[in-house]
Each structure stands twice: as structure tokens, then as C-alpha cells.
C-alpha positions as CSV (number, residue, x, y, z in Angstrom):
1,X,0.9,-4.8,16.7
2,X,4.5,-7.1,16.3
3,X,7.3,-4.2,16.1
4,X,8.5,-6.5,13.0
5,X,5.2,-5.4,11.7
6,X,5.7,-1.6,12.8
7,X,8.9,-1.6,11.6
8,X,7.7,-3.1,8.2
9,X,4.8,-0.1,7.5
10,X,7.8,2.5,8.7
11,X,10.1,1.4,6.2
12,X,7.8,1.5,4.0
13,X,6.0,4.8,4.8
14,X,9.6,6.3,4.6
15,X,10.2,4.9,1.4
16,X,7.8,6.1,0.0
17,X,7.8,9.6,1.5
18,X,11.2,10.1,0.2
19,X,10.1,9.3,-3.2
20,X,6.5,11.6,-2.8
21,X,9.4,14.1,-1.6
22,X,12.3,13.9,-3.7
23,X,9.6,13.4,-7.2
24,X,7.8,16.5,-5.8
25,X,11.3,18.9,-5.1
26,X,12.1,18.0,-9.1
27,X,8.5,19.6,-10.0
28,X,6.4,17.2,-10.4
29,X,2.9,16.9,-8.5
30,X,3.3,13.3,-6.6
31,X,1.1,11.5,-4.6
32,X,1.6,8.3,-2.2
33,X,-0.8,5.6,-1.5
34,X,-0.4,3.0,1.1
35,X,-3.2,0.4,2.2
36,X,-3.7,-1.5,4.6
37,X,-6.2,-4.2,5.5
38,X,-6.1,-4.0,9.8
39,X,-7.0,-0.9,11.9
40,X,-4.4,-1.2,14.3
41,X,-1.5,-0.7,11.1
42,X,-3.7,1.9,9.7
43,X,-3.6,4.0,12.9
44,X,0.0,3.7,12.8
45,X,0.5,4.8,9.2
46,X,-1.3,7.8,10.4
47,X,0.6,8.3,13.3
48,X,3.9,8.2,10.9
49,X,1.6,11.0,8.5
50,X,2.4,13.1,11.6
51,X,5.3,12.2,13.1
52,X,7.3,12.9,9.7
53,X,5.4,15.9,8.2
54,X,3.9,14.5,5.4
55,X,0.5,15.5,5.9
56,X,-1.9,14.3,2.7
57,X,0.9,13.3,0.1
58,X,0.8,10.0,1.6
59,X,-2.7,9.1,1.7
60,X,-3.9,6.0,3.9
61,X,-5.8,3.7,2.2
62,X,-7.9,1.2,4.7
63,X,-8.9,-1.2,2.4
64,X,-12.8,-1.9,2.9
65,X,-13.2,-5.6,2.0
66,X,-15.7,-7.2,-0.6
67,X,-17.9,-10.2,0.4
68,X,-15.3,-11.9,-1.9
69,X,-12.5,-10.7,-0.5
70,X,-13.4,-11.8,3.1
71,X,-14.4,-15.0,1.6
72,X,-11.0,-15.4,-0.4
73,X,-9.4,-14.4,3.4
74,X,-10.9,-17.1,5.1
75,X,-10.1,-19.7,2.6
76,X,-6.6,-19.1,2.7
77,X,-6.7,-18.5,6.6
78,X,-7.8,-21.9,7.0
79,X,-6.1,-23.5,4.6
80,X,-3.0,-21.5,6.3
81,X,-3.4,-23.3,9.1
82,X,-4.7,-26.5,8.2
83,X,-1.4,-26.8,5.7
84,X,0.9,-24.8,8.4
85,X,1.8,-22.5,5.5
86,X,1.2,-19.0,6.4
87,X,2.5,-17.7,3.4
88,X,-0.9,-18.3,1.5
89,X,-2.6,-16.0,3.2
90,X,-0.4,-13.0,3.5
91,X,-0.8,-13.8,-0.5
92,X,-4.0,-14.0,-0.2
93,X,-3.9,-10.3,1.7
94,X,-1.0,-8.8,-0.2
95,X,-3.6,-9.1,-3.3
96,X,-6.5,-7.9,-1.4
97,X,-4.9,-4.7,-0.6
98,X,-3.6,-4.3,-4.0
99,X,-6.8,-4.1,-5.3
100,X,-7.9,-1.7,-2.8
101,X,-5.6,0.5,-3.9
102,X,-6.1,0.4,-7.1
103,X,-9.6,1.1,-6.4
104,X,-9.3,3.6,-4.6
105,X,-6.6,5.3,-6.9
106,X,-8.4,4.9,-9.5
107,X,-11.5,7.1,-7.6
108,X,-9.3,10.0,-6.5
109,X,-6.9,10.2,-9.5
110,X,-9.2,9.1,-12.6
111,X,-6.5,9.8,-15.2
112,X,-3.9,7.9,-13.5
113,X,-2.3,4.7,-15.8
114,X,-0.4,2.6,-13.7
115,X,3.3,2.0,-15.2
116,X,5.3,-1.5,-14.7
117,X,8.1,-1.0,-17.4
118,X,11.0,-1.4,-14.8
119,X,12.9,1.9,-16.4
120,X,10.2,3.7,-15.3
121,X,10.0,3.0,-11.7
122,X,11.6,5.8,-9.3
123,X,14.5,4.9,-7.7
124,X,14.4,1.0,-9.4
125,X,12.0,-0.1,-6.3
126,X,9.4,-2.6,-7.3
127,X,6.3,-0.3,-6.0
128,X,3.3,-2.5,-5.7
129,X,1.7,0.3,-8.3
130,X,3.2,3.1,-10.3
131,X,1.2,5.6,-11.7
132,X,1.6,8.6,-14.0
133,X,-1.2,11.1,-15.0
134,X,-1.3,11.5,-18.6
């Protein structure tokens, strides 16, 4: 693993710690999600579960990938490269994760409803999904 891409999935493991933290210390019940599509950055995120304490209130999500979501990935992996435009397919991967974790959200925390009104987001951080359980 790149340390840019370490350094990335520490950020934003901390980030998101803090918030699972602070939200929790004001009384709420808060739970973190991070996925990830690669083993090698999902081993890390575990790593950081340990190294900062955080045990299961930020859950790993290793996205498992759809027939059509390894399809969509190879597209926009070749078309990456045959265009010399990487961009498409971390795109292409951003979204795939996304819906991983809405997936699996939506399995462990069936009541959840995912909030984008920008006055409710904690801290004003654009979260790539914010839920609340109603």
C-alpha cells in the first residue's frame, strides 16, 4: 500500500472516530462505517480499529463486489488507461463502495434513513452517508 493511500484511510478512520466519539460522549448511540474495496486497505483500517481503541464503533466494511460492479470496474479501468484519465475509475470505485455501504448499513441498522440536508451533518463534513435511526 502507497503511504499517500495509508495516510488517506488514517485521516479518515480518525475523522470519523472523533465524530463516533464526540456524538457518543453527548449521549447518543453512534456507529461508523468505513468500506473499502482492496484487502490490503481493509487490513489496515483494522489495524487502526486497534491501534486507536475503537474496537466495533467503526465497523469495516470490505465491499464484496457484484458481477456488475466488477464489470463497471473493468470498464472504467480500461478506459482509464486507454484515455490516461485515472480519475474515471476511482469514480467508478468511489461509487462502488458507496453502495456497499449502503448495503451493508442498511443490513445491520434496518431503521437507519440516511440524511443529506447539509445542517444536519456533524461537524459540516460532507460524509459519504449520514444516517439517523428514527
Amino acid at each position: 500500500m502507497r503511504d499517500s493511500c495509508a495516510s488517506a484511510i488514517e485521516l479518515d478512520f480518525l475523522r470519523l472516530s472523533y465524530a463516533v466519539a464526540y456524538l457518543n460522549s453527548k449521549g447518543g448511540d453512534t456507529h461508523g462505517y468505513i468500506a473499502v474495496l482492496r484487502q490490503e486497505i481493509r487490513d489496515a483500517a483494522q489495524g487502526l480499529q486497534g491501534r486507536y481503541g475503537v474496537g466495533e464503533t467503526v465497523n469495516i466494511v470490505f465491499a464484496s463486489l457484484l458481477v456488475t460492479d466488477m464489470t463497471r470496474l473493468a470498464e472504467a479501468a480500461g478506459s482509464s488507461h486507454d484515455d490516461g484519465v485515472p480519475e474515471a475509475e476511482e469514480s467508478v470505485a468511489r461509487d462502488i463502495a458507496l453502495n456497499a455501504l449502503r448495503r451493508e448499513i442498511a443490513a445491520r441498522e434496518p431503521d437507519a434513513v440516511e440524511k443529506t440536508a447539509d445542517g444536519a451533518l456533524p461537524f459540516g463534513v460532507e460524509w459519504d452517508y449520514y444516517g439517523v435511526v428514527q
